[in-house]
Structure formats: structure tokens, C-alpha cells
C-alpha positions as CSV (number, residue, x, y, z in Angstrom):
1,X,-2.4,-22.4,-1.4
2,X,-1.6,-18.7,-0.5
3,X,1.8,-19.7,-0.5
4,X,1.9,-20.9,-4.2
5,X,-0.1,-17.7,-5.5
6,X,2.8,-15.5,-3.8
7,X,0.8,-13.8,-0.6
8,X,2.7,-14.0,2.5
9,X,6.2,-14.4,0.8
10,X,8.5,-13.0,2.8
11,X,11.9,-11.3,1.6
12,X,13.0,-10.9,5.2
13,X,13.8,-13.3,7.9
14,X,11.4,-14.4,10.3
15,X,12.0,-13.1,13.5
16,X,13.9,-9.9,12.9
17,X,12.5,-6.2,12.9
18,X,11.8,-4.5,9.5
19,X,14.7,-1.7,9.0
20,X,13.6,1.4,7.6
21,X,17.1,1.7,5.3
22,X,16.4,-1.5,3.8
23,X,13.9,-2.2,0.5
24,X,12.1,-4.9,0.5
25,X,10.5,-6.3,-2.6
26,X,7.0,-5.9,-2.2
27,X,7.6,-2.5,-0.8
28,X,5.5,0.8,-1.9
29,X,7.9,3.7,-1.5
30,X,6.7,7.2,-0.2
31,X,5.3,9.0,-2.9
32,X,3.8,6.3,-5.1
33,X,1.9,6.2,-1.4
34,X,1.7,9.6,-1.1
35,X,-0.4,9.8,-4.5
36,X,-2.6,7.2,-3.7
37,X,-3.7,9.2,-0.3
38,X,-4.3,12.3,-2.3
39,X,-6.2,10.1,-5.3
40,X,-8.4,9.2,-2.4
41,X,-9.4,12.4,-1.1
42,X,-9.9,13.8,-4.4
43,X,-12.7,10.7,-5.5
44,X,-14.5,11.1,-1.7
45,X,-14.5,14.5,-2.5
46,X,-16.4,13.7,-6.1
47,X,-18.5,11.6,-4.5
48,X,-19.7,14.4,-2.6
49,X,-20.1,16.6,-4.9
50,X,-22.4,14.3,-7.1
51,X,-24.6,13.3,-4.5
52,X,-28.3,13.9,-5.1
53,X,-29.9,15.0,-2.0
């Protein structure tokens, strides 16, 4: 079932190390990662801020 909805598809072979040159297709690259990280910190940090104590 996961199979026909997509997760666990592979785009390399089984087996054989990731390379770091290569892009894969389900692949974030570096900065889209980057701004999720720093989208993170920010909404913890307005969590904080909102808290009632």
C-alpha cells in the first residue's frame, strides 16, 4: 500500500551509498532546509512569548 501511494520509492539503487554530488528526486536542497530551521526557531520563540504564566 505504501508503495502505490509513493513512500519509500527509491530513485537510487538498493545497496549503494548516497553521493552527496548527486540529486535525488525527493531531495530538499540546503536552503529551502535552512528556512525551515529558522521558521522553527522563530514560532518556538512566539510560543514563548505568548505564554500566560
Amino acid at each position: 500500500m505504501l508503495s502505490q501511494l509513493g513512500y519509500g520509492r527509491r530513485v537510487y539503487s538498493q545497496g549503494l551509498s548516497l553521493a552527496e554530488s548527486a540529486e535525488y528526486d525527493d531531495e530538499l536542497n540546503d536552503s529551502v532546509l535552512d528556512g525551515v530551521a529558522i521558521a522553527g526557531k522563530r514560532f518556538d520563540w512566539m510560543l514563548g512569548r505568548l505564554k500566560v504564566s
